[in-house]
C-alpha positions as CSV (number, residue, x, y, z in Angstrom):
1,X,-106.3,0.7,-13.2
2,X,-105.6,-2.5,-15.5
3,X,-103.6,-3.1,-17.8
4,X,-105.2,-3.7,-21.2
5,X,-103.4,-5.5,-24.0
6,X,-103.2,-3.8,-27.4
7,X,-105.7,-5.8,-29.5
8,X,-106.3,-5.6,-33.2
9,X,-109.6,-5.2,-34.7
10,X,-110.0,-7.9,-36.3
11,X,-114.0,-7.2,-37.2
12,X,-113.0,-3.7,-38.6
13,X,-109.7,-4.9,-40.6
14,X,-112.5,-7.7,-42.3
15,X,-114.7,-5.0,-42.7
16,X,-112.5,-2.7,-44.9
17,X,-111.0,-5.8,-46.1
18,X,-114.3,-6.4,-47.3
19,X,-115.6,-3.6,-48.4
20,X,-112.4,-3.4,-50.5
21,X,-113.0,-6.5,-52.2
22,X,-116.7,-5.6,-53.3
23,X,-115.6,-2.1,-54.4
24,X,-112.3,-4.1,-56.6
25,X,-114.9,-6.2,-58.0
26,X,-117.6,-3.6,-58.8
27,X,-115.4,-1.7,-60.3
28,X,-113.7,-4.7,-62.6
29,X,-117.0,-5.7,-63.6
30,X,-117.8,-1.8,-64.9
31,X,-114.5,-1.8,-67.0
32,X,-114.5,-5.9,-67.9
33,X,-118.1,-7.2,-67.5
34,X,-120.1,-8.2,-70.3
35,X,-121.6,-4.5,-69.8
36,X,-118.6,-2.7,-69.1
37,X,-117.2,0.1,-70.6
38,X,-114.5,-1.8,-72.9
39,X,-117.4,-4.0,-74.0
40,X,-119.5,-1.1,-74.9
41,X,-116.6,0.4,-77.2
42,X,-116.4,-3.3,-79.0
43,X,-119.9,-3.2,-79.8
44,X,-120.0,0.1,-81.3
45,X,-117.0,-0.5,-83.3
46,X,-118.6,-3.9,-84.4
47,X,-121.9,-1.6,-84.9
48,X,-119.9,0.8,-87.1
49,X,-118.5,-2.0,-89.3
50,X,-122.1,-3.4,-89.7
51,X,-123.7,-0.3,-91.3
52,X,-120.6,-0.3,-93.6
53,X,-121.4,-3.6,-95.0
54,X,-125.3,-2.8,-95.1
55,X,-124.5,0.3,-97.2
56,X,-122.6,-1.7,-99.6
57,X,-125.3,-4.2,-99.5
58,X,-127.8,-1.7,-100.1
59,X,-126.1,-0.2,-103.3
60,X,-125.1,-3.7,-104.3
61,X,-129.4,-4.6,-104.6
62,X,-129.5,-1.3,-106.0
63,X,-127.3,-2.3,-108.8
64,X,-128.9,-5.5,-109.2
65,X,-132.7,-4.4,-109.4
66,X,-131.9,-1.4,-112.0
67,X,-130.1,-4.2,-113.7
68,X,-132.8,-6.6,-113.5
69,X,-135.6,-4.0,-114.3
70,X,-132.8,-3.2,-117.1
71,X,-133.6,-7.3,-118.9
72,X,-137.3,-7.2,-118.0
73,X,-140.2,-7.7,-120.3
74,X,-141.5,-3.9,-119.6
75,X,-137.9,-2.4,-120.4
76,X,-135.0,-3.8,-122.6
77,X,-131.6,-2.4,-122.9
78,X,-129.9,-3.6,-126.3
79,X,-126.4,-2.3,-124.7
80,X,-126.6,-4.6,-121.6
81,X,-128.5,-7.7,-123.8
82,X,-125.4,-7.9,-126.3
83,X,-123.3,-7.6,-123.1
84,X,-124.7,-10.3,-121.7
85,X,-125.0,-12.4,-124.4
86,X,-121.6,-11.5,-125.1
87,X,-120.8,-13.1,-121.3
88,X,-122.9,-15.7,-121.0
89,X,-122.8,-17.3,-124.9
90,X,-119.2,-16.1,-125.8
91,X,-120.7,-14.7,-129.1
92,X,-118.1,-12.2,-130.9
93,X,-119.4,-10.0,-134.2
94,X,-117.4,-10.8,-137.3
95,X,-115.5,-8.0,-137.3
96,X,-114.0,-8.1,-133.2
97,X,-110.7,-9.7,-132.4
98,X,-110.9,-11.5,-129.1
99,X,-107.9,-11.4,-127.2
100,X,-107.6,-13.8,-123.9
């Protein structure tokens, strides 16, 4: 019989060491990456906060057409012409008092 030195596996230490490393990293880049799981969260936040403001834009063109359809040739509203005139000119009736 010989006597055999203890030797460390160096090929299977690298291995796990390895294997470690790639597993660390896959599973930084599932939480971190640019697809990961924080970044998905972001972007539907972001999303949510995006159909907010195109609601409010929506309703905000809605306003603005009826208003518009509201001065056009085919329909006139006396109400919104004086108030506009009123706006735009500064004309006051004789019998208003203006206070600024």
């Amino acid at each position: 019989m010989t006597a055999q030195g203890t030797r460390l596996p160096i090929g299977g230490i690298l291995y796990l060491l390895m294997a470690f490393m790639l597993g660390a990293y896959f599973t930084f880049a599932a939480v971190q990456g640019d697809y990961g799981v924080l970044r998905q969260v972001q972007i539907r936040a972001e999303a949510e906060v995006l159909r907010v403001e195109r609601d409010r834009l929506y309703q905000d063109l809605a306003k603005i057409s009826n208003l518009t359809a509201r001065l056009s040739d085919r329909y006139l509203d006396v109400d919104l012409l004086d108030e506009q005139v009123r706006d735009v000119l500064g004309y006051v009736r004789a019998d208003e008092i203006v206070i600024r």
